[in-house]
N, C-alpha and C positions, 0 to 999 in steps of 0.2 A: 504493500500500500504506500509507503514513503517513496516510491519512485512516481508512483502516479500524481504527489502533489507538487514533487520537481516538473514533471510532463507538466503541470498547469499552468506553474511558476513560468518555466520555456513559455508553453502557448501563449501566455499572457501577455507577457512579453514583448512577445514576435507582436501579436496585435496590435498595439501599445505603439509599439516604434514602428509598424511598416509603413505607415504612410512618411514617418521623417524619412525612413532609409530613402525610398523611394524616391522623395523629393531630392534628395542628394543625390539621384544618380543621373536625373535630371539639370540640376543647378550645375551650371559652367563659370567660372569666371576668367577675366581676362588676368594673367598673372599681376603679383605689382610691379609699375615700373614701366612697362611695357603698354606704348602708343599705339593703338591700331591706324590702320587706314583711316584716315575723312576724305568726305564725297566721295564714298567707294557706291561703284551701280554692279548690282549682281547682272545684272544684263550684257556688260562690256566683260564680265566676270567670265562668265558660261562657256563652255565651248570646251574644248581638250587643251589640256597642257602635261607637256616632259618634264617627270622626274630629273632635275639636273642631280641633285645630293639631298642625303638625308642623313639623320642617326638613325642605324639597324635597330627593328626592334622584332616583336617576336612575328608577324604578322606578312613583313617584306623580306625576312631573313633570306640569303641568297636571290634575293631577284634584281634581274635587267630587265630593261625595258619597260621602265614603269611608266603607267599616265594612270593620269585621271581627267576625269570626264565630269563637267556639270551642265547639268538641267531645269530649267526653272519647271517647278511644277506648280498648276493652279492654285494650290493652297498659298502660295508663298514658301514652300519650303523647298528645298535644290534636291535631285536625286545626284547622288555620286556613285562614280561609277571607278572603281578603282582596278589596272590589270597590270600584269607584270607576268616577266617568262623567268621561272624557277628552275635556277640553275643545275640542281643539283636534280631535281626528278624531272628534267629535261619536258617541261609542260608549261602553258600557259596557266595562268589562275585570278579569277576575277570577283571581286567583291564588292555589293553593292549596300549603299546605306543612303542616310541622308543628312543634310543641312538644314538648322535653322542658326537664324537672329539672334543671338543674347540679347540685343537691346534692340536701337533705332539700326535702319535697313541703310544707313547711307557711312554705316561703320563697319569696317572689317574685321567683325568679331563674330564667330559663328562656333555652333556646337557642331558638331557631328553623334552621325548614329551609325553604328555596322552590327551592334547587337543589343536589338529592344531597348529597355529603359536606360539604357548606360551610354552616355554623351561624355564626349572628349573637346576639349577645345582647339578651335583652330582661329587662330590669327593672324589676318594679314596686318604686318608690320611693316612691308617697303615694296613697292610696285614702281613701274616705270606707269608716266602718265599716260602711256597708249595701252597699256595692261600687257604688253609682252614678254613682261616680267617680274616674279613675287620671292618675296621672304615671306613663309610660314611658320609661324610660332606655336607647338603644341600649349596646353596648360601647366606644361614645366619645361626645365631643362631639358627631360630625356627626350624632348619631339623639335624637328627643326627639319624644314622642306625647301630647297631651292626649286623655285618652279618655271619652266617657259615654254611657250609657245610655239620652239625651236628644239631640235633636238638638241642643241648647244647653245650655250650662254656667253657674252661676251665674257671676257677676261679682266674687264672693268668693272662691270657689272657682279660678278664675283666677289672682284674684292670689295666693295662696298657692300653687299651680303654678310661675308667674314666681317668687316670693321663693324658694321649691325650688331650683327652676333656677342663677338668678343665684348661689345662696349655694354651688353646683356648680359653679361657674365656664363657666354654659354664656353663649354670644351670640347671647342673643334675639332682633337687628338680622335672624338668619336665619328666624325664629319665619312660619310660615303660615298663616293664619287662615283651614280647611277651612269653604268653603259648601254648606249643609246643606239645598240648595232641592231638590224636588222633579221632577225630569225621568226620562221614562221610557224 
């Protein structure tokens, strides 16, 4: 019988707090410190862009060829569409989730979704004014996305990414440099 009124104690609990959990797996914020985009339009956003670099996490581990893909969906919120060829089991592999807004639409602060309730933040921190090129800021240190339009990035254009970066207090020494060849 003393196990069943631990069982309660648990249930209870779990009740108790699933609506907080919940909401926290929801709630994204913009790290501190960290400027997003102004006047950013998801519409000039949309479209495909190259993996230039990233930090490996568990998700892209061994892959080339990354892009992502966005869509404005009726709701307001963006489908993403993420694909990359895995080096090691010699296959493509595609993952789809979505974008919303943390706050006002004309800031480069967005959640992401790739599984149910659980949102990541993505932040655009530096873009070229034609959108040909971005810095992505996960909701920590461990996420950082060099993105373009291109399968290559200038060399300028880099290093002001890095100077971003670094001036973020990120470590580059993790920094992946995505190979952008051709395999079908």
């Amino acid at each position: 019988m003393k196990y069943s009124k631990y069982l309660k104690i648990a249930l209870g609990s779990a009740i108790v707090l699933s609506p907080f959990l919940f909401q926290a797996c929801k709630s994204v914020k913009v790290p501190v410190g960290v400027k997003v985009v102004d006047n950013f339009d998801i519409k000039s956003y949309a479209g495909k862009w190259y993996e230039i670099a990233r930090f490996d996490f568990k998700h892209e581990k061994d892959m080339d060829q990354v892009t992502a893909e966005y869509t404005l969906n009726d709701d307001g919120s963006v489908k993403v569409l993420n694909r990359g060829f895995d080096t090691i089991k010699n296959e493509w592999k595609e993952s789809e989730g979505k974008a919303k807004f943390i706050g006002e639409s004309d800031k480069g602060a967005l959640k992401v979704s790739f599984f149910g309730p659980f949102y990541s933040g993505y932040n655009i921190v530096a873009m070229d004014p034609n959108y040909e090129n971005a810095l992505v800021f996960g909701e920590s240190k461990d996420y950082i996305w060099f993105l373009s339009r291109n399968k290559t990035m200038p060399e300028s254009v880099q290093q002001k990414f890095i100077k971003i970066a670094l001036d973020a207090g990120y470590n580059l020494d993790k920094l992946v440099w995505t190979k952008q060849t051709d395999k079908k």
